[in-house]
C-alpha positions as a printed Julia matrix, in Angstrom:
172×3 Matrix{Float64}:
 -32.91    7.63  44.42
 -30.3     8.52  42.29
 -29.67   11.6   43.84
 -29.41   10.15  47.34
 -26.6     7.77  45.96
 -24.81   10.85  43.85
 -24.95   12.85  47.38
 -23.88    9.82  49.31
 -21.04    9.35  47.06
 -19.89   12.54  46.91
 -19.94   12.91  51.02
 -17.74    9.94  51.19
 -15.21   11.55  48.63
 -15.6    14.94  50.18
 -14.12   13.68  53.77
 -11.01   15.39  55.19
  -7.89   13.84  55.65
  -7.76   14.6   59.11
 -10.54   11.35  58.99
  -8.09    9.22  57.62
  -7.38    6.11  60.21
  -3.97    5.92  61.83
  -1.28    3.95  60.1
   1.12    1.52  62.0
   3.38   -0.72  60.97
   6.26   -2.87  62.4
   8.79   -4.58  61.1
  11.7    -6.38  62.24
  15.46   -9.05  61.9
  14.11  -12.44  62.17
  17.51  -12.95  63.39
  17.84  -11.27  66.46
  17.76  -12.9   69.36
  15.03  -11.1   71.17
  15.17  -12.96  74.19
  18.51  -11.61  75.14
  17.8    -7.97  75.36
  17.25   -7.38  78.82
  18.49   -3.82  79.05
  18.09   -0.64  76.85
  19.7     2.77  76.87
  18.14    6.16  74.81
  20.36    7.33  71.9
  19.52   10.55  69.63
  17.52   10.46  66.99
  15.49   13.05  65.52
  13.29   14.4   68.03
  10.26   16.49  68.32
   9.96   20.09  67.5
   8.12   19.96  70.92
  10.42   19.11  73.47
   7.66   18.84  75.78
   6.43   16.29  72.85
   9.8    14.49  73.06
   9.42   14.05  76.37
   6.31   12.75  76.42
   7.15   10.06  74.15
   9.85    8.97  75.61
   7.89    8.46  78.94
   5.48    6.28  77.24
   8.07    4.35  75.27
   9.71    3.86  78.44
   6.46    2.73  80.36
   6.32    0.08  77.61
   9.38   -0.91  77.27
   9.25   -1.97  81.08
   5.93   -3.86  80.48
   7.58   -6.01  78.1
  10.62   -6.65  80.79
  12.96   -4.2   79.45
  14.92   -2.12  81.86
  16.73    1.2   81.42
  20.04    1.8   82.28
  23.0     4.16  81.93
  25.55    1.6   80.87
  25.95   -1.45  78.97
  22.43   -1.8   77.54
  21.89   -5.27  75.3
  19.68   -2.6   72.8
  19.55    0.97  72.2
  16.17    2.74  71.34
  15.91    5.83  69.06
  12.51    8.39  68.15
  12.27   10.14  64.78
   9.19   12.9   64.59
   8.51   13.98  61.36
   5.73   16.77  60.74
   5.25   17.59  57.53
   2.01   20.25  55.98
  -0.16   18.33  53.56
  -2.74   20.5   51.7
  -5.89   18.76  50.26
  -8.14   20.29  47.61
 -12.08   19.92  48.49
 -14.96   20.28  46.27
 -18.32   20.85  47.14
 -21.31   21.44  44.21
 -23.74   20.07  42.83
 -24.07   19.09  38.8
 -26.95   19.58  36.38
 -29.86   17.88  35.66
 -31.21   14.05  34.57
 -28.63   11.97  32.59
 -27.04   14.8   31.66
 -23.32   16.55  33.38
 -24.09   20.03  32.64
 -24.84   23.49  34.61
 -23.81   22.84  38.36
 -21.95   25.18  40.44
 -19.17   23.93  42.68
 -16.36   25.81  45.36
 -13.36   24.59  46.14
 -11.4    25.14  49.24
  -7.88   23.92  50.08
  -7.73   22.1   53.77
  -4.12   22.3   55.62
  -3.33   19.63  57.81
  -0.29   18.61  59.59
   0.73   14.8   59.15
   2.96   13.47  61.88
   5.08   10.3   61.47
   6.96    8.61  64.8
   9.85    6.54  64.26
  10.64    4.1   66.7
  13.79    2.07  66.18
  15.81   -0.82  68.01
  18.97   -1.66  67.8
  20.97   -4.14  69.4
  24.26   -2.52  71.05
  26.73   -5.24  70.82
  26.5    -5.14  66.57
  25.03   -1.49  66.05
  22.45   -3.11  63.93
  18.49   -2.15  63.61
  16.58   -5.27  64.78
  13.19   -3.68  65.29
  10.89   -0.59  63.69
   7.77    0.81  64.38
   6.37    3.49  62.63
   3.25    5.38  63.17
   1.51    8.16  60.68
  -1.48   10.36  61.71
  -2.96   13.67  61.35
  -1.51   16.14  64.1
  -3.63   18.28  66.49
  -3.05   22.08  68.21
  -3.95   20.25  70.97
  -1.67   18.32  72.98
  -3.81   15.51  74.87
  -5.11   14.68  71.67
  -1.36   14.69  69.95
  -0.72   12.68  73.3
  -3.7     9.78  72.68
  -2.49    9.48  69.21
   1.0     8.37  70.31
  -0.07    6.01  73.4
  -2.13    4.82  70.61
   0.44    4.0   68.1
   2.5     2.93  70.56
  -0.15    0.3   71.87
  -0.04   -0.95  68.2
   3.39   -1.06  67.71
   4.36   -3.09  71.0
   1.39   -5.51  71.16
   3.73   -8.04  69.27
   7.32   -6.47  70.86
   9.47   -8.63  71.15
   8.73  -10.67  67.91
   8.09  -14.41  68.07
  10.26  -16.28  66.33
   8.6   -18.24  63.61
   8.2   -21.87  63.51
């Protein structure tokens, strides 16, 4: 019994990073009046290494943007939208043995192996054109893939998370 527990315990503390759920958060001026941005324009920010990746992000930033009533134009937009991508190599030590016997920490053999992952971080920010001011962020954190639909269901993902309560409410 106790073994199945140690084992059980040692699994769970033995996962990869790359397991590790996505992280979104949002936050945002409870003083901007949401309700009269009507219009946004792109501006730089710091974009993918992947243009291709930039690209893509945009796209789906835009396609939500236009779901919320938001429409992009050249000129004279009432908010201008920015991306920041940020990858950045984490290394993670892992551990794998077994100990001794009974009560007793002694005599096990363990290997250790160090796991490289890439952690990606999108940056999405708002800010209204008139006063040049941030009124809205959404940032998303995940473990990166070589493969570029999966990079690509990550995003929609965050993005789904970040939006489903863009344009903030005011609060009563």
């Amino acid at each position: 019994m106790k073994t199945g527990i140690g084992l059980a315990a040692a699994l769970v503390l033995l996962m990869p990073a790359a397991s590790l759920a996505q992280k979104v958060t949002t936050d945002y001026d409870p003083k901007a009046d949401f309700a009269a941005f009507k219009t946004y324009a792109w501006t730089e920010g710091t974009p993918s290494p992947n243009p291709l990746g930039e690209a893509r992000i945009r796209a789906a930033v835009d396609e939500r943007m236009a779901a919320k009533g938001l429409k992009l134009v050249a000129e004279a937009p009432d908010i201008v939208v920015a991306t920041h991508v940020v990858a950045k190599e984490q290394k993670e030590l892992n551990t794998m043995g077994y100990g001794g016997y009974g009560w007793r920490w002694g005599g096990g053999m363990a290997t250790t192996s160090i796991d490289t992952y890439i952690q990606g971080t999108l940056a999405l920010d708002v800010y209204d054109a008139g006063s040049k001011q941030l009124v809205w962020r959404g940032i998303g954190t995940d473990t990166a893939s070589d493969q570029p639909e999966k990079n690509q269901k990550k995003i929609n993902k965050a993005l789904d998370k970040m939006f489903k309560d863009f344009p903030p409410r005011p609060k009563k």
